[in-house]
MMTF fields as JSON, N, C-alpha, C and O atoms, coordinates in Angstrom:
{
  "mmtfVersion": "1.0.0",
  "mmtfProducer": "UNKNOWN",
  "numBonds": 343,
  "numAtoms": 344,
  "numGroups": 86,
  "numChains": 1,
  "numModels": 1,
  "chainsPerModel": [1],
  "groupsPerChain": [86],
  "chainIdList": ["A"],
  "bondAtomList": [4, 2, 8, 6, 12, 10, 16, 14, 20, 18, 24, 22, 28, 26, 32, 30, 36, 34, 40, 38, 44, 42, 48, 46, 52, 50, 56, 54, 60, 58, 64, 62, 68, 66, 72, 70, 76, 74, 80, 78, 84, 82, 88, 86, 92, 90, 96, 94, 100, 98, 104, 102, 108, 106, 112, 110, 116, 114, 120, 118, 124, 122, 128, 126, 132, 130, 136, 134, 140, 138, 144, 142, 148, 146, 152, 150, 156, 154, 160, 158, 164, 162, 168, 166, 172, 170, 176, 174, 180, 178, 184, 182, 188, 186, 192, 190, 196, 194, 200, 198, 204, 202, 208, 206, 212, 210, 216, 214, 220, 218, 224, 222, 228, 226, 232, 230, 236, 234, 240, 238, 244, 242, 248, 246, 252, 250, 256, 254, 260, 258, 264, 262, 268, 266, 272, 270, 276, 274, 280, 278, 284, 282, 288, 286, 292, 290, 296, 294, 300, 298, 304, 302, 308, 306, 312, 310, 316, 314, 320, 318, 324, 322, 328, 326, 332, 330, 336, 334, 340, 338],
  "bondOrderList": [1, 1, 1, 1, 1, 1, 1, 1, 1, 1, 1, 1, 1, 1, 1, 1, 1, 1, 1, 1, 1, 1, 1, 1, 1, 1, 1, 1, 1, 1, 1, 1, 1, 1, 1, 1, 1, 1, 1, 1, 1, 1, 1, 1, 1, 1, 1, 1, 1, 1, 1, 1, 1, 1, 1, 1, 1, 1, 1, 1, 1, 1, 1, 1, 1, 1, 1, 1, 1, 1, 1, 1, 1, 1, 1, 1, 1, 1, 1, 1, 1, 1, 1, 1, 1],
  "groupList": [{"groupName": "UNK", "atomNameList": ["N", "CA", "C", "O"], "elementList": ["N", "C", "C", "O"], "formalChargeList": [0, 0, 0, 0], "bondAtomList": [1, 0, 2, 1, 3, 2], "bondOrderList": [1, 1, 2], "singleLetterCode": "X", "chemCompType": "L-PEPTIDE LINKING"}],
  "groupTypeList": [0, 0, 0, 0, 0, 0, 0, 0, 0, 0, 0, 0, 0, 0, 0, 0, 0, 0, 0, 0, 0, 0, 0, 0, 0, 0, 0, 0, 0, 0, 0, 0, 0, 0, 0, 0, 0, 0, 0, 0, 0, 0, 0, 0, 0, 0, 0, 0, 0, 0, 0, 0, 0, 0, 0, 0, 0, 0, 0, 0, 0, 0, 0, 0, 0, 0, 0, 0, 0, 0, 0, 0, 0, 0, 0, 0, 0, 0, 0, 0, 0, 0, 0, 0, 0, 0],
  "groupIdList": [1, 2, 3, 4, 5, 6, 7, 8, 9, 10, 11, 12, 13, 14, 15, 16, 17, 18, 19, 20, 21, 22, 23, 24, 25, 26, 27, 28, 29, 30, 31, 32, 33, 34, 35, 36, 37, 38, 39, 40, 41, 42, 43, 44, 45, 46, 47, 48, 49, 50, 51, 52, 53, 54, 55, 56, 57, 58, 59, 60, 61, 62, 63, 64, 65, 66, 67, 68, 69, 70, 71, 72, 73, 74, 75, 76, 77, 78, 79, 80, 81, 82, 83, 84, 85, 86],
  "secStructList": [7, 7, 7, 6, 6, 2, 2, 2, 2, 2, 2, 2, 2, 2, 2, 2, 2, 2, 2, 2, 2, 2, 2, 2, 2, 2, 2, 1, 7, 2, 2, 2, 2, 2, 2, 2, 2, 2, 1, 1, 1, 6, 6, 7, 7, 7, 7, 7, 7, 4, 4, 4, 1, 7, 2, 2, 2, 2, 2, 2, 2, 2, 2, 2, 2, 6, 2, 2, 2, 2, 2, 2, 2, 2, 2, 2, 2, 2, 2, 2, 2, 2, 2, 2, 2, 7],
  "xCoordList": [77.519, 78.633, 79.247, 78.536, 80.944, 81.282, 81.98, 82.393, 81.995, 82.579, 83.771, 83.947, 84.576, 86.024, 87.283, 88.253, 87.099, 87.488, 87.192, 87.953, 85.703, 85.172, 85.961, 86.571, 85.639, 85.84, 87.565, 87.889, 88.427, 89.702, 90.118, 90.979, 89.232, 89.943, 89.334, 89.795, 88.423, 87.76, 89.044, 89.867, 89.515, 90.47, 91.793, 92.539, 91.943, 93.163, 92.997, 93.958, 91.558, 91.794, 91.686, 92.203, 90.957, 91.143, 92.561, 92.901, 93.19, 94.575, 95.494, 96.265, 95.017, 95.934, 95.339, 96.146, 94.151, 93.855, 94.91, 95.777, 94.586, 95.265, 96.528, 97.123, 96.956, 98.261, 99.193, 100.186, 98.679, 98.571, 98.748, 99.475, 97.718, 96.89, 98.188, 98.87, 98.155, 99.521, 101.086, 101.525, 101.667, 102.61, 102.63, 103.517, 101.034, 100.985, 101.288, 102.277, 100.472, 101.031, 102.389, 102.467, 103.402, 104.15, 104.959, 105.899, 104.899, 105.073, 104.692, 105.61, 103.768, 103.298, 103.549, 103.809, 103.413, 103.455, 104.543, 103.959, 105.767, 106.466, 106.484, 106.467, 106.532, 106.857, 105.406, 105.395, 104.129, 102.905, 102.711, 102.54, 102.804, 103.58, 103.873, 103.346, 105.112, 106.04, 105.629, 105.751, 105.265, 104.286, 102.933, 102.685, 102.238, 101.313, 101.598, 100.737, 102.909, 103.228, 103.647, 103.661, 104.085, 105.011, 104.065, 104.132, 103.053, 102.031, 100.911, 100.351, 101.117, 99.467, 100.867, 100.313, 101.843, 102.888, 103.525, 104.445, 103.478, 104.464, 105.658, 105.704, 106.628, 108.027, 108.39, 109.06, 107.941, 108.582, 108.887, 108.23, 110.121, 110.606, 110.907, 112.065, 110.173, 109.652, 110.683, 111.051, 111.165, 112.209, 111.977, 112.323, 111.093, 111.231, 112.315, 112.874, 112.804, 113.611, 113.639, 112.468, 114.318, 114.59, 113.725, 112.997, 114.5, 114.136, 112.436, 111.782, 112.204, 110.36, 109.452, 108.252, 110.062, 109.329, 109.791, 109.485, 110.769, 111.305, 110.037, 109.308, 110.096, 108.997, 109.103, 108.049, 110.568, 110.93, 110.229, 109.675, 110.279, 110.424, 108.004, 107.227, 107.979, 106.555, 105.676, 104.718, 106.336, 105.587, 105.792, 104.744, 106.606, 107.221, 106.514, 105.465, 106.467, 105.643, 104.046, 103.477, 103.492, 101.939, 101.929, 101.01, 102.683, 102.102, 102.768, 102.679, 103.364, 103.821, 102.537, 101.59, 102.486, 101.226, 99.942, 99.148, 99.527, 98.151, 98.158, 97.084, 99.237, 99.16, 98.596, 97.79, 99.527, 99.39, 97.902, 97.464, 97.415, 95.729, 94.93, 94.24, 94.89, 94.988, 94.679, 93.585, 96.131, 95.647, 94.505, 93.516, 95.052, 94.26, 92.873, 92.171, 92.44, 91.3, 90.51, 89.403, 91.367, 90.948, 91.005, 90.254, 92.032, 92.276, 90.941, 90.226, 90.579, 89.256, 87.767, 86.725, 88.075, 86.64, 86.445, 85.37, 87.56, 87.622, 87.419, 86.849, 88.055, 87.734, 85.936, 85.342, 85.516, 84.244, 83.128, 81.997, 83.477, 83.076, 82.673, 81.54, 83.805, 83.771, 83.049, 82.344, 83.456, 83.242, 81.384, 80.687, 80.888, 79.366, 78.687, 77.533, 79.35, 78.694, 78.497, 77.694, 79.298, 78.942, 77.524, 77.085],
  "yCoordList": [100.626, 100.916, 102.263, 103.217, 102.34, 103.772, 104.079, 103.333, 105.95, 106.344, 106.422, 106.944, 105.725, 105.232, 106.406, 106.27, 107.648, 108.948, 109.932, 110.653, 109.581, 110.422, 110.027, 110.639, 108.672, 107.914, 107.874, 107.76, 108.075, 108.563, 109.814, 110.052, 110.781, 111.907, 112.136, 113.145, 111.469, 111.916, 111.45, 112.359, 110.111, 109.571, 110.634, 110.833, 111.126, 112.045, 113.552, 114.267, 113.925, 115.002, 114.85, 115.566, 113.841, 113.771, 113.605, 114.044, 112.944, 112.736, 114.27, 114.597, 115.127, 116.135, 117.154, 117.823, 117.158, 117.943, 117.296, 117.927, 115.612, 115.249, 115.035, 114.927, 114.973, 115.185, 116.837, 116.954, 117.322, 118.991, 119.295, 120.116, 118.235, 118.544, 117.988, 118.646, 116.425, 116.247, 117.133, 117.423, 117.416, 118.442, 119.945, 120.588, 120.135, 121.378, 120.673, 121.068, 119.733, 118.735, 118.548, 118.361, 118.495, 118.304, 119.304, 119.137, 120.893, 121.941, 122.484, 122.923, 122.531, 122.78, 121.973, 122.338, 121.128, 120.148, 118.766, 117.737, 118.813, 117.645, 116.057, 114.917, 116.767, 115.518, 115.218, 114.626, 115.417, 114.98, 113.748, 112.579, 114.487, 113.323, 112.149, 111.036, 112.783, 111.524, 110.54, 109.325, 110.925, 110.365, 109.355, 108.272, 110.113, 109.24, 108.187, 107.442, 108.319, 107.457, 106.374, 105.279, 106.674, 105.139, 104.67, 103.482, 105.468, 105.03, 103.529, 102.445, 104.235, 103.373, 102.527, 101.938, 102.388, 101.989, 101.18, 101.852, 100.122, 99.1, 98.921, 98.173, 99.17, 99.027, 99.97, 99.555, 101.303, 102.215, 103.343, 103.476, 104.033, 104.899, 106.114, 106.176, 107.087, 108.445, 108.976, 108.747, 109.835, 111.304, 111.937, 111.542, 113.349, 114.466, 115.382, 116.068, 115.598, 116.298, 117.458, 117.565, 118.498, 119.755, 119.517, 120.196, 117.62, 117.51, 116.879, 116.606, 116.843, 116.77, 117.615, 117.34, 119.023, 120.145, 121.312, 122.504, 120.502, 121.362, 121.325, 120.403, 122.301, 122.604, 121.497, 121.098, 120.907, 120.004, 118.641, 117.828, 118.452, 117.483, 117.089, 116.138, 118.672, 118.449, 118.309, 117.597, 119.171, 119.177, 117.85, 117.249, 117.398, 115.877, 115.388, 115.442, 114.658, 113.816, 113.977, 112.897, 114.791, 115.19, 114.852, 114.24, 115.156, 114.605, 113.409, 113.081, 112.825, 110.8, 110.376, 110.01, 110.399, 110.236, 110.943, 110.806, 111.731, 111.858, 111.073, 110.873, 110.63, 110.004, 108.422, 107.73, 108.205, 106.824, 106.34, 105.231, 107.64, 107.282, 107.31, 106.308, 108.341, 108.187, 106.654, 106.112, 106.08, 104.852, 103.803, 103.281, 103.756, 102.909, 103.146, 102.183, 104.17, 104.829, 104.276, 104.016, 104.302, 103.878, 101.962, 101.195, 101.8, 100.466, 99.876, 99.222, 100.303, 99.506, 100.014, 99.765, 101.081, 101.305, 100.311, 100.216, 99.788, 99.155, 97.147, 96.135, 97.451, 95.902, 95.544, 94.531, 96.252, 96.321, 96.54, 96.075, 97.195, 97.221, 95.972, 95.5, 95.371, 94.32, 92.982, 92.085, 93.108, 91.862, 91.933, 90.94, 93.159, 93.778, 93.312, 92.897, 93.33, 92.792, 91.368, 90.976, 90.26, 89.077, 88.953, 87.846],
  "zCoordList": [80.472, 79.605, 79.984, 80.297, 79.941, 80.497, 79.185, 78.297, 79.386, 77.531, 78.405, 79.506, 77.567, 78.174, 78.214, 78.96, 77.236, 77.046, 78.514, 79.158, 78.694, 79.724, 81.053, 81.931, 80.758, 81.989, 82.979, 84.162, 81.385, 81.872, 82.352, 83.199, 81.556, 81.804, 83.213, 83.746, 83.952, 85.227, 85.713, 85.82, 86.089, 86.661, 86.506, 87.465, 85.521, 85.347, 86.01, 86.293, 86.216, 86.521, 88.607, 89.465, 88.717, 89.8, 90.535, 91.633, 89.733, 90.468, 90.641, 91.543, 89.245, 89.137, 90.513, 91.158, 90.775, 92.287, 93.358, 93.963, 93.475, 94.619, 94.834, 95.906, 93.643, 93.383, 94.289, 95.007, 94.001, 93.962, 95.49, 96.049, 96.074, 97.018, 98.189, 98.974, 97.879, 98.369, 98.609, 99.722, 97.478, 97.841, 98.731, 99.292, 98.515, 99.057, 100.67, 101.287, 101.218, 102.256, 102.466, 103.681, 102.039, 102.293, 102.353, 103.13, 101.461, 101.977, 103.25, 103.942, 103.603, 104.807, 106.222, 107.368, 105.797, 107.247, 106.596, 106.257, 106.486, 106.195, 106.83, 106.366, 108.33, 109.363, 109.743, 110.823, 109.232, 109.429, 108.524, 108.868, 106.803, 105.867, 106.347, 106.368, 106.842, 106.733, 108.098, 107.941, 109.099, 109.665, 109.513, 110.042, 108.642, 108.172, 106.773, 106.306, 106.285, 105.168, 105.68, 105.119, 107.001, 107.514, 108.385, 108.698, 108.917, 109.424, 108.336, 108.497, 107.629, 106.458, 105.475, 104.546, 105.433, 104.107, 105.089, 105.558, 105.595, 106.175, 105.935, 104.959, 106.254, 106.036, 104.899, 103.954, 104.969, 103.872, 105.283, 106.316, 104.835, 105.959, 105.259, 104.845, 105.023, 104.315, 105.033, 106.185, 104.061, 104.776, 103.381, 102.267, 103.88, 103.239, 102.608, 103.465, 101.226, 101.155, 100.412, 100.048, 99.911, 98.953, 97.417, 96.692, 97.431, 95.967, 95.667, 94.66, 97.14, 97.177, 97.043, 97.026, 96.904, 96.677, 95.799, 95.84, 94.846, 93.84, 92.671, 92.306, 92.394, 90.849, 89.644, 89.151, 89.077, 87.897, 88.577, 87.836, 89.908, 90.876, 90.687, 90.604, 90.728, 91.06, 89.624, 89.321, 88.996, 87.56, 86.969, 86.731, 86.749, 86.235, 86.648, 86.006, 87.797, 88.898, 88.47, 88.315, 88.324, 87.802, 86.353, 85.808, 85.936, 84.423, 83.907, 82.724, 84.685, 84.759, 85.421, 84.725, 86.331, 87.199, 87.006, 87.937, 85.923, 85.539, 84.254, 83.687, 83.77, 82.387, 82.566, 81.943, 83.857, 84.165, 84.99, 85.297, 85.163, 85.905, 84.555, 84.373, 83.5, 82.515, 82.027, 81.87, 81.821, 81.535, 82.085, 81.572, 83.224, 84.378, 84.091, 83.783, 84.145, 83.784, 82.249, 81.779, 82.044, 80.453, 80.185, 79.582, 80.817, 80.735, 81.114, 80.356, 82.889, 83.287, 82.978, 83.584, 81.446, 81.509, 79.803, 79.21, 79.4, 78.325, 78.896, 78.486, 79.712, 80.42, 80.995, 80.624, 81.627, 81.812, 80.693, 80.83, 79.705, 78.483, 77.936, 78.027, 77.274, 76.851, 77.981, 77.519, 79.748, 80.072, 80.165, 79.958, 80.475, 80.833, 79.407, 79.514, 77.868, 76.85, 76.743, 75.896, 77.702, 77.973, 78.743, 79.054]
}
């Protein structure tokens, strides 16, 4: 059984490192990025821009996307819950 609280906020905080972790990536090295996105992402064609490393751009983005691991997080520790009591 997972405590489904715990279990999200791990999922949430992990994303908010890699999240983090990513942009600093893309500050630093853009065309490595964008390299390896079109590399592993089949038919997506990455171009880095201004508004990829603006602050509204980054903060927004982290807390849509830690909310939404958040869920996920929570969603499959509530699904396993219930199916593990069968």
């Amino acid at each position: 059984m997972f405590r489904v609280i715990a279990f999200a906020n791990t999922f949430a905080i992990i994303d908010l490192i890699l999240h983090q972790l990513f942009h600093l990536w893309i500050s630093v090295a853009p065309r490595s990025y964008e390299w390896a996105m079109n590399l592993f992402v089949a038919g997506l064609h990455l171009q880095v821009t201004d508004f990829d490393s603006s602050f509204t751009h980054v903060a927004l983005g982290t807390i849509v996307e830690a909310s939404a691991f958040w869920i996920l997080g929570a969603s499959f520790a509530l699904i396993y819950n219930r199916l593990s009591k069968s």
